[in-house]
VOLODO-201029 format. One record per atom (N, C-alpha, C, O, CB): residue number from 0; residue in three letters; x, y, z. Coordinates in nm, 3 decimals, always signed. Glycine has a CB too. Layout:
! VOLODO-201029
NUM/ALA/X/Y/Z
...
! end
This chain:
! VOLODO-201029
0/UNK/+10.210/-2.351/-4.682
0/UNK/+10.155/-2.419/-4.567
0/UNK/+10.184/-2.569/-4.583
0/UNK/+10.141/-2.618/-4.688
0/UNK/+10.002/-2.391/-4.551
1/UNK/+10.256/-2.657/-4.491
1/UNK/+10.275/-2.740/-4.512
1/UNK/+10.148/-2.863/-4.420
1/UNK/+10.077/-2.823/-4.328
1/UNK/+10.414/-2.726/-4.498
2/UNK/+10.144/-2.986/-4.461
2/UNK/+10.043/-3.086/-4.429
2/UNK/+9.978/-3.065/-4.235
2/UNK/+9.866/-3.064/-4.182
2/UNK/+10.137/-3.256/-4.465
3/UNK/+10.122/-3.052/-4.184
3/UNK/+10.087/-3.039/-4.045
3/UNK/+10.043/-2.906/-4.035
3/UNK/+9.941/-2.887/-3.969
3/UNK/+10.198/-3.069/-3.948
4/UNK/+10.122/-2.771/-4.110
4/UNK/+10.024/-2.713/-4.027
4/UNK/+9.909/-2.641/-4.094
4/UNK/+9.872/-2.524/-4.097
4/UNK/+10.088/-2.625/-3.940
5/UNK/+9.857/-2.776/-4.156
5/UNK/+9.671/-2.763/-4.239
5/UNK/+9.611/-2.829/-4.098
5/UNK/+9.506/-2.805/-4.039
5/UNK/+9.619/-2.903/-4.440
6/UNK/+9.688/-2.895/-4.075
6/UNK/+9.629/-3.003/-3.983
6/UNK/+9.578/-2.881/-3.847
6/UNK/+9.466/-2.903/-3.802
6/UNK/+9.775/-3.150/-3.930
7/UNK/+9.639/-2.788/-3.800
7/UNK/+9.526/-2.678/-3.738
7/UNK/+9.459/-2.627/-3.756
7/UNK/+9.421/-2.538/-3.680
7/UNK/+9.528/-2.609/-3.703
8/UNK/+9.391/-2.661/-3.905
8/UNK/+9.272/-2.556/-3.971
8/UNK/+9.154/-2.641/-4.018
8/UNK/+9.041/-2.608/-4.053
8/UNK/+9.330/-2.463/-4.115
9/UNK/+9.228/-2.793/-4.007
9/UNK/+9.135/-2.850/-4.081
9/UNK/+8.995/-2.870/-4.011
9/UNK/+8.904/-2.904/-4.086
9/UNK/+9.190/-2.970/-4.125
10/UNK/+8.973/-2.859/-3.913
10/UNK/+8.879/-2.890/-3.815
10/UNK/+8.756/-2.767/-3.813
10/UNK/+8.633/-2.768/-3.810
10/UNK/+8.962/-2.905/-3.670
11/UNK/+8.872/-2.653/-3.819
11/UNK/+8.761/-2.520/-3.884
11/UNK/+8.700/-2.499/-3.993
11/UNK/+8.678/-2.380/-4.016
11/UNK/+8.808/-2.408/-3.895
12/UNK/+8.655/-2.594/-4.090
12/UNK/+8.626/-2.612/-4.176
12/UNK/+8.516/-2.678/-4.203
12/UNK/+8.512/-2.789/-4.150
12/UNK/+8.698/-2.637/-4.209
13/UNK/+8.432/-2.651/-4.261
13/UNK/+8.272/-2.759/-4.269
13/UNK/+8.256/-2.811/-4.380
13/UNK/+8.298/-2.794/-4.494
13/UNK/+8.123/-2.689/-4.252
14/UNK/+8.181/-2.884/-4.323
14/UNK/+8.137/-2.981/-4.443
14/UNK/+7.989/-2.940/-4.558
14/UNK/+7.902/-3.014/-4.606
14/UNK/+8.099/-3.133/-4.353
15/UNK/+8.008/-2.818/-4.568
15/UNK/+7.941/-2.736/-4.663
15/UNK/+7.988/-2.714/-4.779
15/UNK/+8.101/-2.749/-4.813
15/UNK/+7.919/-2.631/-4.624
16/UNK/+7.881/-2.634/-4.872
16/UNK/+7.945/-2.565/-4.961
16/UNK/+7.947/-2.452/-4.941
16/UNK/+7.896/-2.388/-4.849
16/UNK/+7.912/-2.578/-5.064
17/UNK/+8.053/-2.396/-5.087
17/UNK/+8.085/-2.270/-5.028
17/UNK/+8.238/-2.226/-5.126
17/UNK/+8.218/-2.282/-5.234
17/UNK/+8.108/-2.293/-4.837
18/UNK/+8.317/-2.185/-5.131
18/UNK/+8.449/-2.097/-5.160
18/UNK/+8.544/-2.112/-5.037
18/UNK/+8.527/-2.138/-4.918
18/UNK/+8.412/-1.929/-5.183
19/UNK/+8.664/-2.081/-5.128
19/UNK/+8.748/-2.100/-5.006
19/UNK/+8.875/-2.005/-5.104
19/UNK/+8.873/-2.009/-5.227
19/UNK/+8.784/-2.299/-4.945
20/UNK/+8.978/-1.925/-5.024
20/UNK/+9.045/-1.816/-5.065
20/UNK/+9.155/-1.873/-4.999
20/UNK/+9.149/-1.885/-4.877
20/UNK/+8.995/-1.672/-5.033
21/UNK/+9.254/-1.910/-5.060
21/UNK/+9.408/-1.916/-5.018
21/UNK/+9.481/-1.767/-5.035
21/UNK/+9.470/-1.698/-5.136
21/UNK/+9.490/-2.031/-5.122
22/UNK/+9.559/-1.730/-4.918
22/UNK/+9.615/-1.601/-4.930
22/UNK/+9.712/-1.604/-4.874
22/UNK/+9.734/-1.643/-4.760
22/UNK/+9.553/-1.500/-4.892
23/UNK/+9.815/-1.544/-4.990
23/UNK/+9.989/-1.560/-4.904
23/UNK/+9.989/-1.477/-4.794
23/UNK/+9.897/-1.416/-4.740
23/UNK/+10.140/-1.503/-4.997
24/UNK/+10.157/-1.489/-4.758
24/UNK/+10.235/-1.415/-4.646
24/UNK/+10.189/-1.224/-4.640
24/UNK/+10.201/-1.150/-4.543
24/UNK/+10.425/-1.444/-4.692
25/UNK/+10.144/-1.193/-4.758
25/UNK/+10.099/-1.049/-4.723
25/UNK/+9.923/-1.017/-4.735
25/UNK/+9.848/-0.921/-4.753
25/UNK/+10.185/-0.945/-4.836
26/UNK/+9.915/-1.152/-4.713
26/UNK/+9.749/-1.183/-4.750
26/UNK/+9.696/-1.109/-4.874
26/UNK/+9.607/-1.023/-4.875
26/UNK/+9.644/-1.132/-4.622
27/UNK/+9.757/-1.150/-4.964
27/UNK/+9.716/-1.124/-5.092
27/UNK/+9.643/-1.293/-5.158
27/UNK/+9.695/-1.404/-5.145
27/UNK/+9.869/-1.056/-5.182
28/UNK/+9.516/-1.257/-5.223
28/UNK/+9.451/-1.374/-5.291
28/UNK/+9.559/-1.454/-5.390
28/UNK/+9.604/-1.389/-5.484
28/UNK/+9.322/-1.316/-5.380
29/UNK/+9.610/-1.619/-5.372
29/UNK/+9.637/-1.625/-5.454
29/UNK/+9.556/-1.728/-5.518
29/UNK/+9.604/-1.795/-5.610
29/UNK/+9.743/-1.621/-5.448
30/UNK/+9.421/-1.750/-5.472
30/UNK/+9.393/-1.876/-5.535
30/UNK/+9.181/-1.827/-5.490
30/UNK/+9.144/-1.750/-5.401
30/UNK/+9.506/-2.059/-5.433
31/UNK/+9.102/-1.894/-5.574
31/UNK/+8.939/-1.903/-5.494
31/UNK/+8.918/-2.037/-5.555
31/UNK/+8.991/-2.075/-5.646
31/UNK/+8.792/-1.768/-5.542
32/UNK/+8.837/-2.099/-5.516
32/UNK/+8.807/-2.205/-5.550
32/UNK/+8.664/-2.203/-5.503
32/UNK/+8.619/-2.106/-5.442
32/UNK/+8.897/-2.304/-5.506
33/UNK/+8.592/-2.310/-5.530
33/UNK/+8.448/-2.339/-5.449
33/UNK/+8.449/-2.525/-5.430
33/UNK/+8.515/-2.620/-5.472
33/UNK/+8.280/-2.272/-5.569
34/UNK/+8.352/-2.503/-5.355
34/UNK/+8.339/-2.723/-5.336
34/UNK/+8.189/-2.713/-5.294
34/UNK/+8.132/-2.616/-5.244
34/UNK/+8.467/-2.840/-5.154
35/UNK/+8.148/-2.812/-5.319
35/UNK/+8.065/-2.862/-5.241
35/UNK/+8.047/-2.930/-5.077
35/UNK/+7.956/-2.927/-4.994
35/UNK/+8.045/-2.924/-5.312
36/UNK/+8.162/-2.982/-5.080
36/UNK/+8.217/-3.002/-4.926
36/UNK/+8.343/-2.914/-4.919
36/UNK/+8.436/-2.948/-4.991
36/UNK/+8.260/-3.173/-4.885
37/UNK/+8.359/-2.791/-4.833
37/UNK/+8.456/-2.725/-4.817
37/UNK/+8.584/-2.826/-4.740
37/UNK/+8.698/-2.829/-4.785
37/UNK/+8.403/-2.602/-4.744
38/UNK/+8.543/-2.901/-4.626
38/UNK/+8.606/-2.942/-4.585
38/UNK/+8.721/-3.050/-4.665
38/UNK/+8.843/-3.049/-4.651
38/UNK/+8.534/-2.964/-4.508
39/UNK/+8.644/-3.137/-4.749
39/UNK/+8.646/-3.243/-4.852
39/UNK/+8.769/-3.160/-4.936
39/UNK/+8.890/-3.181/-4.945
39/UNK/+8.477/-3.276/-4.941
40/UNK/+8.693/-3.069/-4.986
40/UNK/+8.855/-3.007/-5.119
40/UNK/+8.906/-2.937/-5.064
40/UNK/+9.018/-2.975/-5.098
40/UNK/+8.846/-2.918/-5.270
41/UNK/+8.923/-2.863/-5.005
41/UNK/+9.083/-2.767/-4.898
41/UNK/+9.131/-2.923/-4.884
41/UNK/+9.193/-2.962/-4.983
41/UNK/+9.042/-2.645/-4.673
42/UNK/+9.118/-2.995/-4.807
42/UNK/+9.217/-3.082/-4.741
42/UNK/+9.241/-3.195/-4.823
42/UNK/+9.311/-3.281/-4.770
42/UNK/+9.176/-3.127/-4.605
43/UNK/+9.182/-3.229/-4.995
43/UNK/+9.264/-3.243/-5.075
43/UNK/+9.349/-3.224/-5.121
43/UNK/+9.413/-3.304/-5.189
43/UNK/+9.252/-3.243/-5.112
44/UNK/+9.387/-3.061/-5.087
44/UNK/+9.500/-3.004/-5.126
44/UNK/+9.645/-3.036/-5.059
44/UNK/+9.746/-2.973/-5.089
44/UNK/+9.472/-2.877/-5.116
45/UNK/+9.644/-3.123/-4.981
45/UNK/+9.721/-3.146/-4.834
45/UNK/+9.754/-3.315/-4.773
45/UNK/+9.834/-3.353/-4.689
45/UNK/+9.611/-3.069/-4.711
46/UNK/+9.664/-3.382/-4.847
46/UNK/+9.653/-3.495/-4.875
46/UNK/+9.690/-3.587/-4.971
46/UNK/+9.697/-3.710/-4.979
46/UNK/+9.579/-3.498/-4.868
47/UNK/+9.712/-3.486/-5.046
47/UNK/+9.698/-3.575/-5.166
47/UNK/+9.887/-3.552/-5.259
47/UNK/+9.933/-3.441/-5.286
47/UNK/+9.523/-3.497/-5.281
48/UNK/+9.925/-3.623/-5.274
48/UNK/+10.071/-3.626/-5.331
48/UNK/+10.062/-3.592/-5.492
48/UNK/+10.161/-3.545/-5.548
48/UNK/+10.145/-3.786/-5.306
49/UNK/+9.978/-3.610/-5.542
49/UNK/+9.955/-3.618/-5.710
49/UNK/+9.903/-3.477/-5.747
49/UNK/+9.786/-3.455/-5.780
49/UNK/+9.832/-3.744/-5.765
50/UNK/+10.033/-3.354/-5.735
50/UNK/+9.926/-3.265/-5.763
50/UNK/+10.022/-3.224/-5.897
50/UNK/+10.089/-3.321/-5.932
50/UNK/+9.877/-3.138/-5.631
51/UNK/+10.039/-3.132/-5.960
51/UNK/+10.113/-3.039/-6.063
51/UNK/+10.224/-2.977/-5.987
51/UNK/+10.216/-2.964/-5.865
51/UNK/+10.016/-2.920/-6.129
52/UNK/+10.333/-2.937/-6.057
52/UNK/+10.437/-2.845/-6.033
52/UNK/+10.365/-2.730/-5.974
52/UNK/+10.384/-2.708/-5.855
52/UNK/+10.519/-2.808/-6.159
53/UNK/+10.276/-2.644/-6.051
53/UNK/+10.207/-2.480/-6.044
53/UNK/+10.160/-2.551/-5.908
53/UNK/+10.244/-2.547/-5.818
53/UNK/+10.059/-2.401/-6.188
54/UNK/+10.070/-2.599/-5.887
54/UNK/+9.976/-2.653/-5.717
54/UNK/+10.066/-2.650/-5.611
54/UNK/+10.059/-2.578/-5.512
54/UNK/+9.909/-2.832/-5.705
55/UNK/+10.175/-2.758/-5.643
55/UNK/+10.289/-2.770/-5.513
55/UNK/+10.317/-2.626/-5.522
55/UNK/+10.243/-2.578/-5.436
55/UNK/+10.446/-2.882/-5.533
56/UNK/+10.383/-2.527/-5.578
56/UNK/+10.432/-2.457/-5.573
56/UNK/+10.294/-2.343/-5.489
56/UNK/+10.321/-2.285/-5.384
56/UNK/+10.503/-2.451/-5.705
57/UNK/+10.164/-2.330/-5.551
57/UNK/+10.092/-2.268/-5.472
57/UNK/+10.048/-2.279/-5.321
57/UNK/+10.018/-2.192/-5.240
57/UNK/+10.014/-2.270/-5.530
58/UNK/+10.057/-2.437/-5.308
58/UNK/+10.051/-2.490/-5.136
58/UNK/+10.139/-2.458/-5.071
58/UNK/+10.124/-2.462/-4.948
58/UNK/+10.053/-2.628/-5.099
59/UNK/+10.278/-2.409/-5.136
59/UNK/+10.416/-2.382/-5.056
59/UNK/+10.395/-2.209/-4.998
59/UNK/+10.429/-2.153/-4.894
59/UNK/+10.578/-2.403/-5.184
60/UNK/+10.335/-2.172/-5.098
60/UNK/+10.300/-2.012/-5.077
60/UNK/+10.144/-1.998/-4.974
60/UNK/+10.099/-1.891/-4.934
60/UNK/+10.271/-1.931/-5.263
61/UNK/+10.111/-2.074/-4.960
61/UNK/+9.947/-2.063/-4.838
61/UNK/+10.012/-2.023/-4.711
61/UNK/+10.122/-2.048/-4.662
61/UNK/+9.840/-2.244/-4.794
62/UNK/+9.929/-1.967/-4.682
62/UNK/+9.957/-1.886/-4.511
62/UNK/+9.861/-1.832/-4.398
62/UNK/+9.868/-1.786/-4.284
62/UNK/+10.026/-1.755/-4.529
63/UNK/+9.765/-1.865/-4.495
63/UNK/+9.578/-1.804/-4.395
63/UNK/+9.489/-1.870/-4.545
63/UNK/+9.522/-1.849/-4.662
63/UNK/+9.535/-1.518/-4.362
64/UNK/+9.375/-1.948/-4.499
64/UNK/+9.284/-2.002/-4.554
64/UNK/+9.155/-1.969/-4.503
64/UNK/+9.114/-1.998/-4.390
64/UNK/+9.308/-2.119/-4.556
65/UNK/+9.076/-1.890/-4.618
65/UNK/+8.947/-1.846/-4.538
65/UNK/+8.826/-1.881/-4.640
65/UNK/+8.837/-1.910/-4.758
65/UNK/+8.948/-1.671/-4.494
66/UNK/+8.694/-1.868/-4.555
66/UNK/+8.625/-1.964/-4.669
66/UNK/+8.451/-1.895/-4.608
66/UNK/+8.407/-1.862/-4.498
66/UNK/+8.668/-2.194/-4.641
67/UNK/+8.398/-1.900/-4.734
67/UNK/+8.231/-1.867/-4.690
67/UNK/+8.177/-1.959/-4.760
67/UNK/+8.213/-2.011/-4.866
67/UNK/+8.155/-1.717/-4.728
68/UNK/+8.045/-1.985/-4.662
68/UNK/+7.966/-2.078/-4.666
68/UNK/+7.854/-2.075/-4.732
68/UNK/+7.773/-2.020/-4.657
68/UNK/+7.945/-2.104/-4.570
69/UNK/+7.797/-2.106/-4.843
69/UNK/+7.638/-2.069/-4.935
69/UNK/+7.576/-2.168/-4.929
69/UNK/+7.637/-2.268/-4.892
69/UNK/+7.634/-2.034/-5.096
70/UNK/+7.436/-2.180/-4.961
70/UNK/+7.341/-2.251/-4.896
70/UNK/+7.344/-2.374/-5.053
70/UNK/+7.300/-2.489/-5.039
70/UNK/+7.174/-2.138/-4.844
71/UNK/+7.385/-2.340/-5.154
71/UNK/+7.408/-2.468/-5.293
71/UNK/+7.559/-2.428/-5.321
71/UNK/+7.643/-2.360/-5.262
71/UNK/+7.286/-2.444/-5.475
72/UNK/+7.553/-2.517/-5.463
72/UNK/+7.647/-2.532/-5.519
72/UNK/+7.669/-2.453/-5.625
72/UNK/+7.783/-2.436/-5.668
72/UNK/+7.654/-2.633/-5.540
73/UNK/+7.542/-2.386/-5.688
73/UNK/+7.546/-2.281/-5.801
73/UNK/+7.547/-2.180/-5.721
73/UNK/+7.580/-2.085/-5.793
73/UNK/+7.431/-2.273/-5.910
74/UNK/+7.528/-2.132/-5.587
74/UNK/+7.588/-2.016/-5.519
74/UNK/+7.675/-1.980/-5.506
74/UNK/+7.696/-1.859/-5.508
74/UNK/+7.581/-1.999/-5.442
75/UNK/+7.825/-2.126/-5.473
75/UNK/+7.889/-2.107/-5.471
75/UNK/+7.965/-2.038/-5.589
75/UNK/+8.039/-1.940/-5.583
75/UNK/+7.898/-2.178/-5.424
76/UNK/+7.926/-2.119/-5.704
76/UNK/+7.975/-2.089/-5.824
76/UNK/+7.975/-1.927/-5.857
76/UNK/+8.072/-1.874/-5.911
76/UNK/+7.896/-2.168/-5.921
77/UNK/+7.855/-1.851/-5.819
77/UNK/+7.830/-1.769/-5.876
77/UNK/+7.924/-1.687/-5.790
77/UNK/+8.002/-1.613/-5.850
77/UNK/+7.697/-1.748/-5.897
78/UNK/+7.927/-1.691/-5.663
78/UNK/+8.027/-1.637/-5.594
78/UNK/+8.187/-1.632/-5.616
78/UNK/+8.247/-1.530/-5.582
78/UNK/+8.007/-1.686/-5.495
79/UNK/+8.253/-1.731/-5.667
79/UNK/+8.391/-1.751/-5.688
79/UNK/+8.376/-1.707/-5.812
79/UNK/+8.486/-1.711/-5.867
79/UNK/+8.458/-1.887/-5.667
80/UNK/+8.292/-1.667/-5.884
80/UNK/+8.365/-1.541/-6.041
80/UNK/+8.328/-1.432/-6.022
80/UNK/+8.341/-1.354/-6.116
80/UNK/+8.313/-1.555/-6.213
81/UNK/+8.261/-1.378/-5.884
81/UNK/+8.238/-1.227/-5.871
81/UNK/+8.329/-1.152/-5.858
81/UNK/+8.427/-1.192/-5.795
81/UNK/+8.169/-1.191/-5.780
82/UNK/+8.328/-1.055/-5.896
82/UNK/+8.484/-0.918/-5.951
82/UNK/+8.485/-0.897/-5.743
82/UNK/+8.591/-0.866/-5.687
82/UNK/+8.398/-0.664/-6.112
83/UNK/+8.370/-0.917/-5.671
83/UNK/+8.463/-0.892/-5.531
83/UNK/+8.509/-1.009/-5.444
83/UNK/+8.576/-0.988/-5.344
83/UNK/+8.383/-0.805/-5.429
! end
């Protein structure tokens, strides 16, 4: 997924916490993460020029970004290492 077209998702995105699931072209998981501001770290990912070889290479592979919302930040947590 490249910068512009984050730039149609970014708006669907809140300023919560919560997880967020990057999933390639056959919507397979390749990434979970959690934030405290969902909005704030997805669109770090897209913003920001200073990332690693492995990162660029994972932003090149994004294709659908989906994300749930929990009411803290240790929810989130507990959520992004659950086996589902």
């Amino acid at each position: 997924m490249t910068a512009e077209e984050f730039k149609q998702h970014r708006d669907t995105l809140p300023n919560l916490p919560g997880i967020y699931k990057y999933l390639n072209e056959a919507e397979e998981i390749i990434y979970i993460g959690k934030a405290k501001d969902l909005k704030k770290r997805v669109s770090s990912y897209f913003t920001s020029t200073e990332h690693t070889h492995r990162i660029k290479r994972m932003i090149h592979f994004i294709r659908k970004i989906e994300f749930v919302i929990v009411d803290t930040e240790q929810d989130a947590f507990l959520l992004e290492n659950s086996p589902d």
